[in-house]
C-alpha positions as a printed Julia matrix, in Angstrom:
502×3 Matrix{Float64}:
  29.86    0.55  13.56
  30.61   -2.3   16.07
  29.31   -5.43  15.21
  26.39   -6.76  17.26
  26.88   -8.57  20.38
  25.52  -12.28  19.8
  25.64  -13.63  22.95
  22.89  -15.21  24.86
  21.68  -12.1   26.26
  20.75  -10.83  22.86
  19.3   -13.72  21.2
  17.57  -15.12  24.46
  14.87  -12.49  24.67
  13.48  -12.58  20.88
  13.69  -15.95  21.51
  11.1   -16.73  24.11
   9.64  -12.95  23.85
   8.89  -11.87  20.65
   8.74  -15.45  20.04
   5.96  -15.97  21.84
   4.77  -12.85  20.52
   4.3   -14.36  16.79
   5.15  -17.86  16.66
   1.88  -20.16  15.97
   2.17  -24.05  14.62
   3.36  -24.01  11.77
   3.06  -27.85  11.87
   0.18  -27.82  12.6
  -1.55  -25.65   9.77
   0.12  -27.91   7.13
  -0.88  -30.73   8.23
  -4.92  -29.19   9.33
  -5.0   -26.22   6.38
  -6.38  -27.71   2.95
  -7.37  -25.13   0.48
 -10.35  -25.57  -1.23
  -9.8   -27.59  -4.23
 -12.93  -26.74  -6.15
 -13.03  -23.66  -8.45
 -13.79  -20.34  -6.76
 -16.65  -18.89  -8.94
 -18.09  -22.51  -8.72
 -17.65  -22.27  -4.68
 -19.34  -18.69  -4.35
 -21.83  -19.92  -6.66
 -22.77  -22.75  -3.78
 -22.46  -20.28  -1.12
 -24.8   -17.81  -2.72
 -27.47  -20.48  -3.08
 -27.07  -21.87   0.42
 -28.0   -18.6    2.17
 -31.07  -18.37  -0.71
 -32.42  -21.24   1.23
 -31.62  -20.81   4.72
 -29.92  -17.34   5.95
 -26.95  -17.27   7.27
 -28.04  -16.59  10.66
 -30.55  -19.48  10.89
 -27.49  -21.48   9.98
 -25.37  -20.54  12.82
 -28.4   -20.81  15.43
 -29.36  -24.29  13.63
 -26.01  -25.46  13.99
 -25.46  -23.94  17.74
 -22.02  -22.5   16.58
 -20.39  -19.76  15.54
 -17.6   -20.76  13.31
 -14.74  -17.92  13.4
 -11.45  -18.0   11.78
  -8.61  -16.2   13.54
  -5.06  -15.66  14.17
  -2.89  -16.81  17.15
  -1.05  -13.72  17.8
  -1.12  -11.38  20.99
  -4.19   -9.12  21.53
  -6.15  -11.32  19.22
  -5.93  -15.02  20.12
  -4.03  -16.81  22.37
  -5.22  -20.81  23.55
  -4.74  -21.12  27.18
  -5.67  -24.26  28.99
  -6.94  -21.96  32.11
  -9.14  -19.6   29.85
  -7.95  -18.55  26.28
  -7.29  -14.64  25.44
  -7.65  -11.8   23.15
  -9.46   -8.94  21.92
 -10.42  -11.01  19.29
 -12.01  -14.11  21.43
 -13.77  -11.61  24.23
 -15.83  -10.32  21.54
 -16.6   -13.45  19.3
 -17.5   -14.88  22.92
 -19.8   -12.25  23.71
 -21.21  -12.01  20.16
 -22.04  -15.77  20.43
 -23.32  -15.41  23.92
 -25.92  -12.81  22.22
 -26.63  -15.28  19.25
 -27.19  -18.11  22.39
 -24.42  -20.69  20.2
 -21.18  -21.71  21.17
 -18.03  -20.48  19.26
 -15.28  -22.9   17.47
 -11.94  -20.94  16.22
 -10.84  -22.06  13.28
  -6.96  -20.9   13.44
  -5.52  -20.57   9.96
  -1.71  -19.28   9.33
  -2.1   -15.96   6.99
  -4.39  -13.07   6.58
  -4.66  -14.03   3.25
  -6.53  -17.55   4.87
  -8.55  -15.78   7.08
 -10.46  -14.36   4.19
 -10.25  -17.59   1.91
 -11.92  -19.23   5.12
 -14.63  -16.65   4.87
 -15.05  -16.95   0.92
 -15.36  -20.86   1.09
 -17.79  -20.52   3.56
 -15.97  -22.45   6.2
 -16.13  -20.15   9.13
 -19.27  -17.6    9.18
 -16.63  -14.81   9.88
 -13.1   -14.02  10.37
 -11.69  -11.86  13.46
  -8.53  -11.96  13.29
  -7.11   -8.12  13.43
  -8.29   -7.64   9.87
  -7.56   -3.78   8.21
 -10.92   -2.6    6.09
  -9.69   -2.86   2.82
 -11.03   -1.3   -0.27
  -9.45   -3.92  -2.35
 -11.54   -6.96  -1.01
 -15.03   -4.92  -1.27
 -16.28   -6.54  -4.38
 -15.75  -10.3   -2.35
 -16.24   -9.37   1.36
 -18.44   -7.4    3.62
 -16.65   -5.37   6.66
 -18.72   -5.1    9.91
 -18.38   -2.02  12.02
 -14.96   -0.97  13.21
 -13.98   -1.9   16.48
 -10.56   -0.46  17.06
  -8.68    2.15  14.64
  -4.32    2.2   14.7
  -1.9     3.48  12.42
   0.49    2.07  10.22
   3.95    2.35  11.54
   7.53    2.07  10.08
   9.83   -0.13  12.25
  12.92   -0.78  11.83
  16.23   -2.25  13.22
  18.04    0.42  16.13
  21.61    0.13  14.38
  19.0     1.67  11.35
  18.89    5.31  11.01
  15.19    6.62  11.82
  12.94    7.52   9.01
  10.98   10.57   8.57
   8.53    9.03   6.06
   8.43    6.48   3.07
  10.45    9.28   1.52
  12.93    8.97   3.45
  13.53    5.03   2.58
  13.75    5.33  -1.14
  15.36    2.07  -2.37
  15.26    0.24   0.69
  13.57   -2.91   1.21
   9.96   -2.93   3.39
   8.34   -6.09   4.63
   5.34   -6.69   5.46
   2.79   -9.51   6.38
   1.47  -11.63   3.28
  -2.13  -10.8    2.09
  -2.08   -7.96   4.84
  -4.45   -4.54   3.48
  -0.86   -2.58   4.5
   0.29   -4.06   0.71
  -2.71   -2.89  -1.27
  -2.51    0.23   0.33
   1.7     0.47  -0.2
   0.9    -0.53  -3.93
  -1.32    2.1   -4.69
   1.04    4.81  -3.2
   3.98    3.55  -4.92
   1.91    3.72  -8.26
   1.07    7.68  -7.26
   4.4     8.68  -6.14
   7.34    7.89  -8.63
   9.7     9.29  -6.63
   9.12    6.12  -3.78
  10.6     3.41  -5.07
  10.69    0.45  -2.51
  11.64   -2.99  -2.52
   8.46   -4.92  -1.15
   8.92   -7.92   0.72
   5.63  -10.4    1.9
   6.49  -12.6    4.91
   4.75  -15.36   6.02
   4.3   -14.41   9.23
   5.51  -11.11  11.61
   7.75  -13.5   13.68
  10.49  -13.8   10.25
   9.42   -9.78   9.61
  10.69   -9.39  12.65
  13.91  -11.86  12.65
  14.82  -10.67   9.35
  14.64   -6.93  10.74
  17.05   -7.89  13.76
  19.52   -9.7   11.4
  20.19   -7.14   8.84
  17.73   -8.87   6.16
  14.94   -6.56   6.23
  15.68   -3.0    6.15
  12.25   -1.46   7.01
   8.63   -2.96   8.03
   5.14   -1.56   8.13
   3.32   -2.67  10.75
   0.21   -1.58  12.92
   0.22    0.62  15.83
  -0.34   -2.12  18.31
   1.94   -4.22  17.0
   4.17   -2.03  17.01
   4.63   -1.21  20.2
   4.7    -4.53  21.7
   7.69   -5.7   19.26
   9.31   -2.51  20.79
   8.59   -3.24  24.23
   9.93   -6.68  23.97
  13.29   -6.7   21.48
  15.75   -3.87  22.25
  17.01   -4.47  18.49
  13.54   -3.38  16.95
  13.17    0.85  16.98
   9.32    2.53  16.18
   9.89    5.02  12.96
   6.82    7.62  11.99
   3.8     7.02  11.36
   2.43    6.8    7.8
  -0.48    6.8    5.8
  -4.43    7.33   7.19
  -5.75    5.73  10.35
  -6.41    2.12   9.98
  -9.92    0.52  10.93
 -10.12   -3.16  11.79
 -13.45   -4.68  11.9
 -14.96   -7.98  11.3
 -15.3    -9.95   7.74
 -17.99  -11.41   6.31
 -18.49  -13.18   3.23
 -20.51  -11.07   0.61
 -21.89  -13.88  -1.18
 -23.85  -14.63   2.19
 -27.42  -12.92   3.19
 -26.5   -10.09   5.61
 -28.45  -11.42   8.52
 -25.78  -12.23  10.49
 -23.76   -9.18   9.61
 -26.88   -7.15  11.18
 -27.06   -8.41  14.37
 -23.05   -7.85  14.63
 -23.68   -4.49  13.4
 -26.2    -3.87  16.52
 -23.74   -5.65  18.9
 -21.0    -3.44  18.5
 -23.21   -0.39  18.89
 -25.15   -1.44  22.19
 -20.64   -2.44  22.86
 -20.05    1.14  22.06
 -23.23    2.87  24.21
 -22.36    0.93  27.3
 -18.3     0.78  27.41
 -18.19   -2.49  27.33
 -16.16   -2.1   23.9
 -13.88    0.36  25.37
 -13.39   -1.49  28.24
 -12.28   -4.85  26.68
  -9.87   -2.88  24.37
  -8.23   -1.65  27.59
  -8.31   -4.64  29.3
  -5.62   -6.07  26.04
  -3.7    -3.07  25.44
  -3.6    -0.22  28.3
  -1.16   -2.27  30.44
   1.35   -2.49  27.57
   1.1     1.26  26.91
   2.33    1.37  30.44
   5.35   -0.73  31.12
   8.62   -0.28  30.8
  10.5    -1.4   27.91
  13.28   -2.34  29.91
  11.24   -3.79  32.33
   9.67   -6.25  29.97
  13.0    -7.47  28.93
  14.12   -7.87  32.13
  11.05   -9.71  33.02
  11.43  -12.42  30.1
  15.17  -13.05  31.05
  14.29  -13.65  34.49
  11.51  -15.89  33.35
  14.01  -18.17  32.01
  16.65  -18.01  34.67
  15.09  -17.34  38.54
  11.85  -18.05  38.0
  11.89  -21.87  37.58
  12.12  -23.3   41.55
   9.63  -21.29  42.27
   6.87  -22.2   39.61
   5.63  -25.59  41.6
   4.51  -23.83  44.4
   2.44  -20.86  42.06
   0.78  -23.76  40.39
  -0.46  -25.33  43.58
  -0.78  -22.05  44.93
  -3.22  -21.14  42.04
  -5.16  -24.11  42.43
  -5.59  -23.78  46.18
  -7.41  -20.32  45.87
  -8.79  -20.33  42.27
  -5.83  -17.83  40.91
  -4.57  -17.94  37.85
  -0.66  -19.1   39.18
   0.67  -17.08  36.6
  -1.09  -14.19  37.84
   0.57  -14.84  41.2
   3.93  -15.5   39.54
   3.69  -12.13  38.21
   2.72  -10.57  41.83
   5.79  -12.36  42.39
   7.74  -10.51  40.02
   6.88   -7.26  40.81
   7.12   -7.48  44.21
  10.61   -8.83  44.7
  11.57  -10.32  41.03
  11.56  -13.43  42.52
  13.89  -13.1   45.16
  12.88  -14.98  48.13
  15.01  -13.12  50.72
  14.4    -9.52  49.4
  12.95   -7.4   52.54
  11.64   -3.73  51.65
  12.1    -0.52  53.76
   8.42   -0.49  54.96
   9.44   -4.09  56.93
   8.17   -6.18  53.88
   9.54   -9.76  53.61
   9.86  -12.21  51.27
   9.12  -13.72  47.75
   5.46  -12.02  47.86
   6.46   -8.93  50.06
   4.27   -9.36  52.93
   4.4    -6.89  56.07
   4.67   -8.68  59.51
   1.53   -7.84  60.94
   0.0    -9.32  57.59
   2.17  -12.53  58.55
   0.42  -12.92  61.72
  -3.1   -12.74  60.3
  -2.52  -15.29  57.43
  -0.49  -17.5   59.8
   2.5   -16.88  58.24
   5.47  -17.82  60.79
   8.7   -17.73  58.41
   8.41  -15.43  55.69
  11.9   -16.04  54.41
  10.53  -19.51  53.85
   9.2   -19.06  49.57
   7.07  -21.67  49.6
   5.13  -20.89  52.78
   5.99  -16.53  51.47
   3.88  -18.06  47.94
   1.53  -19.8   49.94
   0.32  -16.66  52.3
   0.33  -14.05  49.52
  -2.19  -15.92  47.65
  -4.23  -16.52  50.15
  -4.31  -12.91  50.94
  -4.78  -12.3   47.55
  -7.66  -14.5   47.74
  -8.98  -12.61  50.98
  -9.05   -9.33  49.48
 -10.96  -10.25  46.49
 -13.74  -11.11  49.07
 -13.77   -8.11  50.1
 -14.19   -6.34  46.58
 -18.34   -5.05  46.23
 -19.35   -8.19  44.89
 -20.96   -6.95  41.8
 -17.43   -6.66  40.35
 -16.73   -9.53  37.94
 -13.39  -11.27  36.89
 -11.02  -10.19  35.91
 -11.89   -6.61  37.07
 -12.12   -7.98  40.74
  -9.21   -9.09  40.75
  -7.24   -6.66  39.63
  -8.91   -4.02  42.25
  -7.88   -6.7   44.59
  -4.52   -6.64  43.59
  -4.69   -2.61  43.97
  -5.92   -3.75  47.93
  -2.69   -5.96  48.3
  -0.35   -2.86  47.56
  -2.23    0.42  48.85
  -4.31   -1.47  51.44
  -7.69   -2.11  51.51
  -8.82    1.23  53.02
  -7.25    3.22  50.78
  -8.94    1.37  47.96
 -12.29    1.72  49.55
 -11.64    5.68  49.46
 -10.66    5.08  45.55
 -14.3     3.45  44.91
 -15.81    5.87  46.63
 -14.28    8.52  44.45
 -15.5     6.82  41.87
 -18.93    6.4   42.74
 -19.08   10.64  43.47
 -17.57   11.1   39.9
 -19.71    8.96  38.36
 -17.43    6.19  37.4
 -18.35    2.49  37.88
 -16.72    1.02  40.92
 -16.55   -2.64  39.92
 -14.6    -1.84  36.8
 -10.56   -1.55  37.09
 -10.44    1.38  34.07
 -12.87    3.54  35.99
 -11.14    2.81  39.26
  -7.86    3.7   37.74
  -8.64    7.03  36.55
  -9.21    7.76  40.6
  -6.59    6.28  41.78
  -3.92    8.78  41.36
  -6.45   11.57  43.12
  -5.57   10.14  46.38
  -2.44   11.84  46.82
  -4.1    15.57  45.79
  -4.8    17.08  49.11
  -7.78   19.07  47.71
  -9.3    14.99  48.0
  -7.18   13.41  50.21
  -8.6    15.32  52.64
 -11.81   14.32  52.66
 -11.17   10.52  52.51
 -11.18    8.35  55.26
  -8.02    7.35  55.22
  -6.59   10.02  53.53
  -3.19   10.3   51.27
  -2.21    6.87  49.26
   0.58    6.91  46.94
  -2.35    6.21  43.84
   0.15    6.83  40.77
   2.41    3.75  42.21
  -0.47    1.98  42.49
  -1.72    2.36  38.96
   1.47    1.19  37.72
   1.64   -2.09  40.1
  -1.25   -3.05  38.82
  -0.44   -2.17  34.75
   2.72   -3.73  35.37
   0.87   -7.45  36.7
  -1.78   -7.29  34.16
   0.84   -7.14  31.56
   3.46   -9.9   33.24
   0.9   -12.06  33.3
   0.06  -11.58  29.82
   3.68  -12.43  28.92
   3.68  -15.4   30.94
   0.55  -16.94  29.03
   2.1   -16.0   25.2
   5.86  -17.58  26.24
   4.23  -20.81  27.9
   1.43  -21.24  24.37
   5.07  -21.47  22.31
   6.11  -23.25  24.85
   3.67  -25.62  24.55
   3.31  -25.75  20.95
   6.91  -26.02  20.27
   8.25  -28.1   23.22
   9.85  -31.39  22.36
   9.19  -31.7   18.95
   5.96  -33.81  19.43
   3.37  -33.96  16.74
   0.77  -30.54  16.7
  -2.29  -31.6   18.82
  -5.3   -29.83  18.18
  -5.39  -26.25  21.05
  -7.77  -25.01  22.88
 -10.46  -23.77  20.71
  -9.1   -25.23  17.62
 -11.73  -26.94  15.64
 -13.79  -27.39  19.09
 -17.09  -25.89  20.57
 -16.48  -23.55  23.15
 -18.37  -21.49  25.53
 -18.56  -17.9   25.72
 -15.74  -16.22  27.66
């Protein structure tokens, strides 16, 4: 087999894309992370009493904050200086917004933390991606589930691909330290004789997946999710079968604590589940990803590095000017013209942020090949459209059926709420707006729209493909940040502070 190729191209996008995928301060948890240093049964013993005398509940509303510990990792927690992200911080936000507290994320570096956190009675619960585990039942209570995966092998593409864990016998399999995958991968081992498996705890998924790409680490188990963004971002890491049961992740609490708190959690995520609002925030983090293309991503993250730079300035002032994220523009940017400033389409579409002539007029544009003045307009148009979204929609959802406006037009996003309305959809969210979407272009409902056929489908994925650009963009400039020139960790966004509610 030909060795790899080890040129820039293949080590610059795990670099700055997985990277940014898994990479959290390490510095900064050594020097922050101090384990308890008094005996555990001693510890539970105070914790126990504590809630005797004042449940846990009253102690979060007495202190006005929700202490939660969590991990920095995509789709859970990321800090962001504009407005943090996550699956992970929407809902802590909008649990504490019920409890009427503020929320301060405690990050730690392992799973294996998250719960010590929990048992030491440090944070008043951990959300952090967190399997149910039957092996932590006697010390920890799980709150509902929120979001079930699957446990999938990965593994490098030079590797041949598994059928099954029967299929791997004497290979090695890594997976995250103190994650429920192990307890689970223990108790099959100890069931089936015939699987015999070299099991490998890392620190953290970043080395699971470096060791997978350099011939280290044969095999990994890792969730669904997971899974699929590794894949979507390194063209050296393959998806194998799925294995095992479904996994559930859900909240932890600390069983030596009262179960007020847990209570009004549990009620939370069922008035979440009755009115969408959980199934909408678990699209909002992962439908876009499901979505793009894998080469596509790749792409995106080398270009990131190489044309996007003279171009940032003017999507940061840009940004400011009309209250838009600039990396959101950045990545209209991108998928309009990849950040070519000359690029002209074959509707008569100019420019950086691909904007038709008659367009130009209105926003005063007078040299579209100009980028900075192309930048400029396109936001502001941007900015225009999401005016003229009903204005009961909320962010980011009004946005993004603003950015639908900017590439089928505004009419033919009027028909698409409309649709929605008659099918009994909710116009102000982007999911239920989606779904419609691609309708446009079936005559049987083309027809009766006012301004008939729209290339929906194309639409959808301009969108998808924005939502999850822009995602990118936030995890690559966080390591960024963390990482860049060596300076001593400063406490993040959200670290060890109050914050409000998302």
């Amino acid at each position: 087999m030909p060795p790899r190729q080890r040129g820039i191209g293949r080590w610059l996008i795990p670099l700055i894309g997985v990277g940014a995928l898994f990479a959290a301060p390490l510095g900064w948890w050594i020097q922050t992370w101090t384990p308890a240093d008094r005996p555990a049964r001693l510890a539970a013993i105070d914790v126990a009493e504590s809630f005797k005398r004042n449940p846990q509940l009253e102690q979060v509303r007495d202190r006005g904050v929700l202490r939660v510990a969590t991990l920095i990792e995509p789709t859970l927690y990321i800090p962001d200086s504009y407005r943090p992200q996550g699956l992970e911080y929407d809902l802590t936000g909008r649990f504490a917004e019920r409890l009427g507290v503020d929320v301060e994320y405690v990050v730690v570096p392992t799973i294996e933390a998250a719960y010590e956190a929990v048992a030491d009675n440090r944070v008043d619960l951990a959300a952090a991606g967190l399997a149910i585990d039957p092996a932590r039942m006697q010390r920890f209570r799980f709150g509902p589930p929120y979001l079930t995966v699957s446990r999938k092998l990965i593994h490098a593409t030079d590797q041949p691909s598994p059928t099954g864990l029967d299929d791997i016998d004497g290979a090695s399999i890594a997976l995250p330290t103190g994650s429920a995958s192990r307890f689970w991968l223990e108790r099959v081992i100890a069931q089936d004789n015939t699987i015999r498996l070299d099991v490998v705890e890392e620190q953290d998924k970043l080395a699971i997946l470096e060791g997978i790409r350099h011939g280290d680490i044969d095999y990994a188990l890792a969730l669904s999710h997971i899974a699929l963004l590794a894949h979507k971002l390194s063209d050296e890491v393959a998806i194998g079968p799925i294995v095992g049961p479904p996994v559930a992740l859900a909240w932890v609490f600390s069983r030596h604590a009262d179960e007020s708190l847990l209570r009004v959690a549990r009620r939370f995520f069922a008035e979440a589940r009755s009115d969408r609002q959980l199934k909408m925030l678990v699209d909002r983090h992962y439908a876009q990803f499901e979505r793009l293309d894998e080469s596509l991503s790749r792409r995106f993250l080398q270009d990131l590095d190489t044309h996007a730079r003279p171009y940032l300035p003017t999507f940061r002032r840009a940004g400011k000017r009309y209250e838009i994220d600039w990396r959101l523009l950045a990545s209209v940017g991108y998928q309009e013209s990849k950040w070519q400033p000359d690029a002209v389409s074959h509707q008569g579409a100019y420019g950086l942020m691909q904007i038709v002539l008659p367009t130009a007029r209105d926003l005063g544009l007078t040299n579209p090949a100009n980028p900075t003045a192309n930048i400029m307009a396109g936001a502001k148009y941007i900015a225009q459209l999401r005016d003229l979204v009903p204005e009961q929609a909320t962010e980011p959802d009004r946005t993004y059926l603003a950015l639908a406006a900017y590439n089928v037009g505004i009419g033919h996003l009027r028909d698409a709420l409309e649709l929605t309305s008659r099918q009994g959809g909710d116009p102000t969210q982007w999911a239920d707006v989606r779904e419609r979407l691609p309708q446009l272009s079936d005559p049987a409902i083309y027809r009766e729209m006012r301004y008939g056929y729209a290339h929906g489908n194309e639409t959808v994925n301009y969108v998808e493909n924005i939502r999850a650009f822009h995602d990118l963009m936030i995890w690559v400039a966080t390591r960024k940040d963390l990482l860049a020139d060596r300076q001593p960790p400063q406490p993040l966004p959200g670290m060890a502070m109050k914050t409000g509610s998302p």
